[in-house]
ChimeraX commands (.cxc) that place a marker at each C-alpha (Angstrom):
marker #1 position -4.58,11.50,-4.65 radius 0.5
marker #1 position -6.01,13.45,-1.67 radius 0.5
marker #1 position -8.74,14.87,-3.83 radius 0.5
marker #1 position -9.48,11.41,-5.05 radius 0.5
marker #1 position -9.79,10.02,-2.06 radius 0.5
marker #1 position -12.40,12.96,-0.63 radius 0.5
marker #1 position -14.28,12.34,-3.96 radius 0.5
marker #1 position -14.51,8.47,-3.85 radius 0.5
marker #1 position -15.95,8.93,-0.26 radius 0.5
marker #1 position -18.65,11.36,-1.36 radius 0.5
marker #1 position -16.95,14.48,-0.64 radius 0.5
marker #1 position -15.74,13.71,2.93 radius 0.5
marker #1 position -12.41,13.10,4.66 radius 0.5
marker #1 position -11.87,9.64,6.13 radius 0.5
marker #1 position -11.14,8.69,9.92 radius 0.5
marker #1 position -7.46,7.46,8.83 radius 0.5
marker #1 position -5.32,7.11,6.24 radius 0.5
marker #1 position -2.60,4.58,5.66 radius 0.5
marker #1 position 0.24,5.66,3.45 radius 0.5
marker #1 position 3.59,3.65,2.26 radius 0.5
marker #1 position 6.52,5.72,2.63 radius 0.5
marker #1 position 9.56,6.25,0.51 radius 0.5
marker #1 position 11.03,9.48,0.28 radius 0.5
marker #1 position 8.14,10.86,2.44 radius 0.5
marker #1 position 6.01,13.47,0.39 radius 0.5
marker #1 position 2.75,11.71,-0.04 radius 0.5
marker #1 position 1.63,11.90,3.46 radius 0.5
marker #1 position 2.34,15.51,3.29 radius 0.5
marker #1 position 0.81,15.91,0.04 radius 0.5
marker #1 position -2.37,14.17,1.31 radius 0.5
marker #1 position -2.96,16.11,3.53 radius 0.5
marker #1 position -2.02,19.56,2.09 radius 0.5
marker #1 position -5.33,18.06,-0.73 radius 0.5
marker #1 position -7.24,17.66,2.76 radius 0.5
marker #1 position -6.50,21.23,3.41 radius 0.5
marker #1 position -7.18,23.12,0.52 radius 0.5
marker #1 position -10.60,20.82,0.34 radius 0.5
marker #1 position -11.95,22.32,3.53 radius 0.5
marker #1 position -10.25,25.65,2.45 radius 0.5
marker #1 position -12.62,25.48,-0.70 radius 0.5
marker #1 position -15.71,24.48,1.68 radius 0.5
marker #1 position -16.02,21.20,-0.38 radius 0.5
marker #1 position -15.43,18.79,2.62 radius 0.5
marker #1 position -16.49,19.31,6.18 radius 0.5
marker #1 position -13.59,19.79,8.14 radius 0.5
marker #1 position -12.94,16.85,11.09 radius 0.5
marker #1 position -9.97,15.21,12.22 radius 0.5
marker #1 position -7.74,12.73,9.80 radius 0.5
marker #1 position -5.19,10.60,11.38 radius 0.5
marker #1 position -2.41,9.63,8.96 radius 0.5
marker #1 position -0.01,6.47,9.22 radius 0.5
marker #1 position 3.26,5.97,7.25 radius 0.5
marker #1 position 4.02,2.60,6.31 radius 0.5
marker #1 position 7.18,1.22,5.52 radius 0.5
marker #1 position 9.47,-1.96,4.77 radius 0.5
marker #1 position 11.74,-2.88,7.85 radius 0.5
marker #1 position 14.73,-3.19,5.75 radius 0.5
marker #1 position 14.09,0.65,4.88 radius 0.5
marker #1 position 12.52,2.04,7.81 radius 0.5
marker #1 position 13.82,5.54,8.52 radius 0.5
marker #1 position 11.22,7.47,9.11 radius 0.5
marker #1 position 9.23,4.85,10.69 radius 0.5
marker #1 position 11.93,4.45,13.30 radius 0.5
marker #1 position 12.14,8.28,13.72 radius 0.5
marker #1 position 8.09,7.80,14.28 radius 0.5
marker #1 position 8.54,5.04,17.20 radius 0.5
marker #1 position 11.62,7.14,18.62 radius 0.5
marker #1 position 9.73,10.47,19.17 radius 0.5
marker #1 position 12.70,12.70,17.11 radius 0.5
marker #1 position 13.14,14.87,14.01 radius 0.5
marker #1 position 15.80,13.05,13.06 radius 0.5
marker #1 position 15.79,11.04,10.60 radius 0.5
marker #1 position 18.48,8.63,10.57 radius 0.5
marker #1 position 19.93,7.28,6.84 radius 0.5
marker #1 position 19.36,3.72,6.50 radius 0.5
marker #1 position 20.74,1.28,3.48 radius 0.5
marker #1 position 17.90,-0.28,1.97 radius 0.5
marker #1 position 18.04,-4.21,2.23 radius 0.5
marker #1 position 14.25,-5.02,1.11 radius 0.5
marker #1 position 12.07,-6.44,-2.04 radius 0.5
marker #1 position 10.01,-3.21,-1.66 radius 0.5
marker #1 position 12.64,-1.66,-3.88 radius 0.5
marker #1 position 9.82,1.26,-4.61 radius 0.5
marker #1 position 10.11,2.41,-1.07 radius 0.5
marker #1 position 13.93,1.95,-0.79 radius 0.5
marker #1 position 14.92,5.63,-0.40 radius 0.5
marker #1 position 17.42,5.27,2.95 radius 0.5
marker #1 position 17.84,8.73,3.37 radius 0.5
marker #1 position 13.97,10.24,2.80 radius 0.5
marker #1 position 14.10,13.96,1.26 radius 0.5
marker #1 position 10.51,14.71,3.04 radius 0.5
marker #1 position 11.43,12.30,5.69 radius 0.5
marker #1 position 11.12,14.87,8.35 radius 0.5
marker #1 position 7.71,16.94,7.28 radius 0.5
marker #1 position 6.06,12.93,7.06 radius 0.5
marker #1 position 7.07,12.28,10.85 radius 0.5
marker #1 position 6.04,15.46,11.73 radius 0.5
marker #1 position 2.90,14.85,10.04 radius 0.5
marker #1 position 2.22,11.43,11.50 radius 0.5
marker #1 position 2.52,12.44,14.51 radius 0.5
marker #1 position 0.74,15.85,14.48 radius 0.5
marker #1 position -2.13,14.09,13.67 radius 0.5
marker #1 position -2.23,11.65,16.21 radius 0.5
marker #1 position -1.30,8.84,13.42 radius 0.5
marker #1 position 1.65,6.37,13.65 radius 0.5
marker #1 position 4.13,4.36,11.84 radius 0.5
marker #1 position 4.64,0.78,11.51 radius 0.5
marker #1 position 7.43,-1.23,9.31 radius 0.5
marker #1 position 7.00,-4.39,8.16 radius 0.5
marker #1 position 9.45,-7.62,6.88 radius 0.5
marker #1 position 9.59,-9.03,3.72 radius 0.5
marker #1 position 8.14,-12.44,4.70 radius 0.5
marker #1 position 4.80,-10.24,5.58 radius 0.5
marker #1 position 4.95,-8.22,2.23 radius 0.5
marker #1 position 4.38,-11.20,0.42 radius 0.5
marker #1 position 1.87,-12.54,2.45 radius 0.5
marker #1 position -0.18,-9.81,2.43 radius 0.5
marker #1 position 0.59,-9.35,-1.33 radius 0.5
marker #1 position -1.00,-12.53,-1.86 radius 0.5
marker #1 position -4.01,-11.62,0.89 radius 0.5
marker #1 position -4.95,-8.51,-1.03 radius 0.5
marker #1 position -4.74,-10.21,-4.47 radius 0.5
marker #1 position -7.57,-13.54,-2.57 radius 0.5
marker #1 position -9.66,-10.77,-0.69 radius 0.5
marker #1 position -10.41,-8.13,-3.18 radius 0.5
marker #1 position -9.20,-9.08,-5.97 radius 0.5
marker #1 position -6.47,-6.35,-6.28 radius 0.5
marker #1 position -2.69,-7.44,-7.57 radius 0.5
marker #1 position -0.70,-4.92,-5.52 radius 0.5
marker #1 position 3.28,-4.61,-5.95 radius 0.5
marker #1 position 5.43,-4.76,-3.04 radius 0.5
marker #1 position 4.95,-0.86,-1.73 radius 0.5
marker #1 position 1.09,-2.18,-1.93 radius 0.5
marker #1 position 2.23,-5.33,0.02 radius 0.5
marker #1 position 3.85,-2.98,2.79 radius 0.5
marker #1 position 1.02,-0.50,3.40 radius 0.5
marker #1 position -1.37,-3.61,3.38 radius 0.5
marker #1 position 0.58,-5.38,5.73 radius 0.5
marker #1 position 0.87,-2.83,8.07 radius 0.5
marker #1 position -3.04,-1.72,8.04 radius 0.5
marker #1 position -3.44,-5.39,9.19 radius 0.5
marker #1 position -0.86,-4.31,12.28 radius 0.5
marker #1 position -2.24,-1.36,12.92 radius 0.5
marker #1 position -5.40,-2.95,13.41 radius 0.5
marker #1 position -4.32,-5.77,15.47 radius 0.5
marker #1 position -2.58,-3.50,18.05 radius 0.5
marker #1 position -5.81,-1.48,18.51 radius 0.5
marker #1 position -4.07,1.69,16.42 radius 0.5
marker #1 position -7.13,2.06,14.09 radius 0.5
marker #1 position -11.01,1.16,15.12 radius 0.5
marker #1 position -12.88,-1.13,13.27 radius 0.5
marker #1 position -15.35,1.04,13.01 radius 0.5
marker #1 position -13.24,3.90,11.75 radius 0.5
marker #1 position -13.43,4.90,7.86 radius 0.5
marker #1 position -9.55,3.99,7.37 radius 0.5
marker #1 position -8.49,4.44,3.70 radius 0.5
marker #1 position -5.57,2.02,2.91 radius 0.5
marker #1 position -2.93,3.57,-0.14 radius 0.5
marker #1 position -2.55,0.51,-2.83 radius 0.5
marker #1 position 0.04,2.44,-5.27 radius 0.5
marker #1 position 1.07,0.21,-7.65 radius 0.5
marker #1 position 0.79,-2.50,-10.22 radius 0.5
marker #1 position 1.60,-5.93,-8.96 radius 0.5
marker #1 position 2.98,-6.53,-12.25 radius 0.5
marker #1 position 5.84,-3.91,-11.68 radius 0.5
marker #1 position 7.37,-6.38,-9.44 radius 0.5
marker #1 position 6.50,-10.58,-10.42 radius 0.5
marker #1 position 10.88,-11.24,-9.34 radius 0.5
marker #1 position 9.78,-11.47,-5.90 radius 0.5
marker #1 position 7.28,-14.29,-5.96 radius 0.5
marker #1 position 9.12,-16.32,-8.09 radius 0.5
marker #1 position 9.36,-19.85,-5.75 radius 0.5
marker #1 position 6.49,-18.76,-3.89 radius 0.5
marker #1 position 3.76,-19.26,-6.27 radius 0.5
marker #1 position 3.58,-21.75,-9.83 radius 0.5
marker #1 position 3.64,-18.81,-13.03 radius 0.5
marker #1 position 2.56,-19.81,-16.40 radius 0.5
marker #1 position 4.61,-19.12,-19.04 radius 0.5
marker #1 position 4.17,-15.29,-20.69 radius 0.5
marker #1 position 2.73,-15.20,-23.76 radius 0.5
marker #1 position 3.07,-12.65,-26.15 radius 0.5
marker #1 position 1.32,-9.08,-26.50 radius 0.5
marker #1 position -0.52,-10.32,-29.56 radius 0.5
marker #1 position -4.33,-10.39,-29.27 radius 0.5
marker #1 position -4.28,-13.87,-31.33 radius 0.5
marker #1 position -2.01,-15.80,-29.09 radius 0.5
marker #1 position -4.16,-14.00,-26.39 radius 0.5
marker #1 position -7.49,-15.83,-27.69 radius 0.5
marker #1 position -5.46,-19.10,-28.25 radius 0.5
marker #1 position -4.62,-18.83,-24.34 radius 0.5
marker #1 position -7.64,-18.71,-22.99 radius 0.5
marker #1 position -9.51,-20.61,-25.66 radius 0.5
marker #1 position -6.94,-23.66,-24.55 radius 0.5
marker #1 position -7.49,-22.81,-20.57 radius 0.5
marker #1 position -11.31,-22.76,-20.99 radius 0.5
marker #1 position -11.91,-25.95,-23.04 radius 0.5
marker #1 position -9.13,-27.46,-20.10 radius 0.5
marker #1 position -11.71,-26.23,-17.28 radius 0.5
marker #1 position -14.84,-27.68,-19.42 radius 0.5
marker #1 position -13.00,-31.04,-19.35 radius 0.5
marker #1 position -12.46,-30.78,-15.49 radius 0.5
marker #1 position -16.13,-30.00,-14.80 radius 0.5
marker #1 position -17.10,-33.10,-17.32 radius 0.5
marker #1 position -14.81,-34.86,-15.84 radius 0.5
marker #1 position -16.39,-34.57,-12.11 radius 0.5
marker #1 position -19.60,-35.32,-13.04 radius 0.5
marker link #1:1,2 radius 0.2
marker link #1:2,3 radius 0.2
marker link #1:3,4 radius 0.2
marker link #1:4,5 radius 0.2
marker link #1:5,6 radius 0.2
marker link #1:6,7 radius 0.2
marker link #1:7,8 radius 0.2
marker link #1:8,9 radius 0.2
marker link #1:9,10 radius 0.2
marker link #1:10,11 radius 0.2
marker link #1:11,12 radius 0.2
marker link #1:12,13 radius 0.2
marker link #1:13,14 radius 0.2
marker link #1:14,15 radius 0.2
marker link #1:15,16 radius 0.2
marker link #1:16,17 radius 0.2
marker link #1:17,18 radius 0.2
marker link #1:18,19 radius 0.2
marker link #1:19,20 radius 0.2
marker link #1:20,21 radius 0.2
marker link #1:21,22 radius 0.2
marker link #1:22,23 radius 0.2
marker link #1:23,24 radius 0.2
marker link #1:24,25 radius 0.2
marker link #1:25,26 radius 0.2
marker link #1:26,27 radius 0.2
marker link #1:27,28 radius 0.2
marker link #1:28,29 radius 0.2
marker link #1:29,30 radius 0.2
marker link #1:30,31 radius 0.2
marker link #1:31,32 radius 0.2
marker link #1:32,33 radius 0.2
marker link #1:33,34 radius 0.2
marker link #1:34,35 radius 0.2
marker link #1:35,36 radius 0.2
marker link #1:36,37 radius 0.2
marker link #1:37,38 radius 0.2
marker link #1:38,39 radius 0.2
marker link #1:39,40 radius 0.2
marker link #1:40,41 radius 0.2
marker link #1:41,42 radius 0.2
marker link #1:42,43 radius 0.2
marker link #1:43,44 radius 0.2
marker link #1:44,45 radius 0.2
marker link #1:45,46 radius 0.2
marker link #1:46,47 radius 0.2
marker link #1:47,48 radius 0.2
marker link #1:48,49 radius 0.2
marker link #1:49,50 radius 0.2
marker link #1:50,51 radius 0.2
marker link #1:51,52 radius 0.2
marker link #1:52,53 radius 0.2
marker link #1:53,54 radius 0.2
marker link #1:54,55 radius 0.2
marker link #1:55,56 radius 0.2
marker link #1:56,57 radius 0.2
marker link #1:57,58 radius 0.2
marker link #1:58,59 radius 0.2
marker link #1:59,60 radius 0.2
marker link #1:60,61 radius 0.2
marker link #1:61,62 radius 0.2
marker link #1:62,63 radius 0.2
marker link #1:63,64 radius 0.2
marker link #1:64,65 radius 0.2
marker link #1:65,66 radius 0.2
marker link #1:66,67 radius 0.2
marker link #1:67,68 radius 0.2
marker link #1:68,69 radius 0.2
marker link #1:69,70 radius 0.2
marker link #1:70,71 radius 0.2
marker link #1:71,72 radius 0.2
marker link #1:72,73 radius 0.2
marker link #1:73,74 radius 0.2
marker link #1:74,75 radius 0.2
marker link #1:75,76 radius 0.2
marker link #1:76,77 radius 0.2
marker link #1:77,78 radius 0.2
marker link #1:78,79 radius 0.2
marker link #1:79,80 radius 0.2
marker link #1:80,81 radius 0.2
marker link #1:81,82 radius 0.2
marker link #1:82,83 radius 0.2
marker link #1:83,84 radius 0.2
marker link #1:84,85 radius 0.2
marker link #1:85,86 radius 0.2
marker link #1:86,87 radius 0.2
marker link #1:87,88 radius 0.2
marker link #1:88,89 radius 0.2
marker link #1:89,90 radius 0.2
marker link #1:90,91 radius 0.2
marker link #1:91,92 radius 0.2
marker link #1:92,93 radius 0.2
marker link #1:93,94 radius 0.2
marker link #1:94,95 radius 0.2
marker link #1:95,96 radius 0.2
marker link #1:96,97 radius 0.2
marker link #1:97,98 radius 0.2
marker link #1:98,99 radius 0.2
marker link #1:99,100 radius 0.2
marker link #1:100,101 radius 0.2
marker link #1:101,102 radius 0.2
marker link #1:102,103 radius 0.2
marker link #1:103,104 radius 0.2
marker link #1:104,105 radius 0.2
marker link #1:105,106 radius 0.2
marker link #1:106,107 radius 0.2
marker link #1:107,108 radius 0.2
marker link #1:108,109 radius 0.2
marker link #1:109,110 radius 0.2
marker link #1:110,111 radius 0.2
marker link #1:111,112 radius 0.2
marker link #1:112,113 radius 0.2
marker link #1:113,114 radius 0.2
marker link #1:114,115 radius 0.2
marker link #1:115,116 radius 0.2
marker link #1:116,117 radius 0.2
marker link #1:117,118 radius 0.2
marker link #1:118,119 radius 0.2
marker link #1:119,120 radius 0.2
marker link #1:120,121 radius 0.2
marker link #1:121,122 radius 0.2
marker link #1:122,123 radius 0.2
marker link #1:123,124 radius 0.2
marker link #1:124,125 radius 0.2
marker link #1:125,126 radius 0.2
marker link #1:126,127 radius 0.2
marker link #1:127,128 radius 0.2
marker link #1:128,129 radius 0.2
marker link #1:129,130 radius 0.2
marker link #1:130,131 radius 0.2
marker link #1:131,132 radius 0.2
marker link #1:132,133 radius 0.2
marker link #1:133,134 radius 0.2
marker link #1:134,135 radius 0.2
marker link #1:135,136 radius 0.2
marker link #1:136,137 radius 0.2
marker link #1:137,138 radius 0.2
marker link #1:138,139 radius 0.2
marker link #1:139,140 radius 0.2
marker link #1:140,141 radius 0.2
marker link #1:141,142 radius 0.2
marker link #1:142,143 radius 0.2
marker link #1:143,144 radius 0.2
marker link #1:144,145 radius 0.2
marker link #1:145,146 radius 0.2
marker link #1:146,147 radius 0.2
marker link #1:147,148 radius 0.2
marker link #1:148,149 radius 0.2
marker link #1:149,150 radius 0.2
marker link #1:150,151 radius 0.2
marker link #1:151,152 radius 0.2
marker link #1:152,153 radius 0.2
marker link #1:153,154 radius 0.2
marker link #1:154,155 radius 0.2
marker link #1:155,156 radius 0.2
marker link #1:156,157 radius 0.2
marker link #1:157,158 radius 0.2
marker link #1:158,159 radius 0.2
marker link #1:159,160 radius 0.2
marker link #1:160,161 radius 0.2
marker link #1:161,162 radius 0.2
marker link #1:162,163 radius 0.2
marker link #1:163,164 radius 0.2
marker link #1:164,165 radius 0.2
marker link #1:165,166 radius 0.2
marker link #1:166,167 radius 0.2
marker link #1:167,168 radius 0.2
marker link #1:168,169 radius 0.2
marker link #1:169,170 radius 0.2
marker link #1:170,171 radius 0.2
marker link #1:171,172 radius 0.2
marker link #1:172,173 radius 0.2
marker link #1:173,174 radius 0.2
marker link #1:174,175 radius 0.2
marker link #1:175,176 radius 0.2
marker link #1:176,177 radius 0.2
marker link #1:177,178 radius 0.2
marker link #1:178,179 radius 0.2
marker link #1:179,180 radius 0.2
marker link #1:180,181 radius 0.2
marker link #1:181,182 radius 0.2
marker link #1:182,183 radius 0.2
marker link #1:183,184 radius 0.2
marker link #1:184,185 radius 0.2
marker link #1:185,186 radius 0.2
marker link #1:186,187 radius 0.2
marker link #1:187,188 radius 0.2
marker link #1:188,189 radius 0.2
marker link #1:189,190 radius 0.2
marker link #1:190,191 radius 0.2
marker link #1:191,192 radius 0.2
marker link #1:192,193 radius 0.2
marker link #1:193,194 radius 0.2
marker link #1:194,195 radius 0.2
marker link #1:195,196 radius 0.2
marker link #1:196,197 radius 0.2
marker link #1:197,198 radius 0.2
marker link #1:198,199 radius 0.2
marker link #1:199,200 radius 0.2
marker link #1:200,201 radius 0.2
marker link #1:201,202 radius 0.2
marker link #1:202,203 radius 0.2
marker link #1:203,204 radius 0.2
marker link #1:204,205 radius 0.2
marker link #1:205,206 radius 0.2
view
């Protein structure tokens, strides 16, 4: 994912990074990519600041962040971001140390604000993002509003899975349609009924 991300900017590192958190290794991993990258002379080596993100009903290593400490206190996950539920993180310790090594910082966020930002993502860019994506989203939008990240700053933001993976938790939050099957003729019949529906509706206004 590291070399990805150096790729996707045109062979450079970005000013921040913004990574969810569950058992803790993808920071590190990230930035071990950022390593070998300027190890191999392929990027220009500068400073990357890297921020954990993480669901408040799962938070250990985001508390261990905001209390300064090694330590990483075992949690029991209560949270919809079951992804990121890990309450005691394996890499837990290396991310912190990371984080803050780097001058980054880590933010937790509630489940009220994981679907909002869900659904923010989803209107903004176009991008259906499951819960973990919901967390790290949400807390980019944090870390912006207390002043954490620059606007200016290149700040890449860690979207990690299919919103698909996890429809449960926006059932009474948003209308669904009914599934249809994984059959490319009831496909066609779907939106061949939805787009002569919308063709009305535009005749219909006129």
């Amino acid at each position: 994912m590291g070399f990805e991300i150096a790729e996707q900017l045109g062979w450079r590192l970005p000013d921040n990074v913004v990574v969810p958190m569950a058992g803790g290794s993808l920071i590190t991993k990230i930035r071990k990519a950022f390593k070998e990258l300027v190890t191999l002379g392929l990027v220009e080596d500068r400073p990357v600041r890297f921020f954990g993100a993480q669901a408040t009903g799962c938070s250990p290593i985001s508390t261990a962040v905001k209390n300064g400490t090694d330590i990483i206190e075992p949690q029991r996950p209560n949270t919809i971001a079951r992804s990121l539920a890990i309450g005691n993180p394996a890499d837990g310790i290396y991310a912190a140390r990371a984080i803050r090594d780097t001058g980054g910082w880590a933010e937790d966020v509630s489940d009220v604000e994981i679907v909002s930002a869900i659904q923010e993502l989803a209107e903004m860019e176009g991008i259906f993002t499951e819960t973990a994506g919901g967390v790290t989203t949400a807390v980019t939008a944090r870390l912006y509003a207390h002043g954490r990240i620059k606007p200016d700053d290149v700040t890449v933001t860690c979207i990690t899975g299919n919103g698909l993976k996890t429809t449960d938790v926006l059932q009474g939050a948003y209308e669904q349609e009914q599934p249809i099957r994984a059959r490319l003729a009831d496909f066609e019949n779907f939106v061949g009924e939805h787009t002569s529906s919308s063709q009305e509706f535009a005749l219909a206004e006129r």
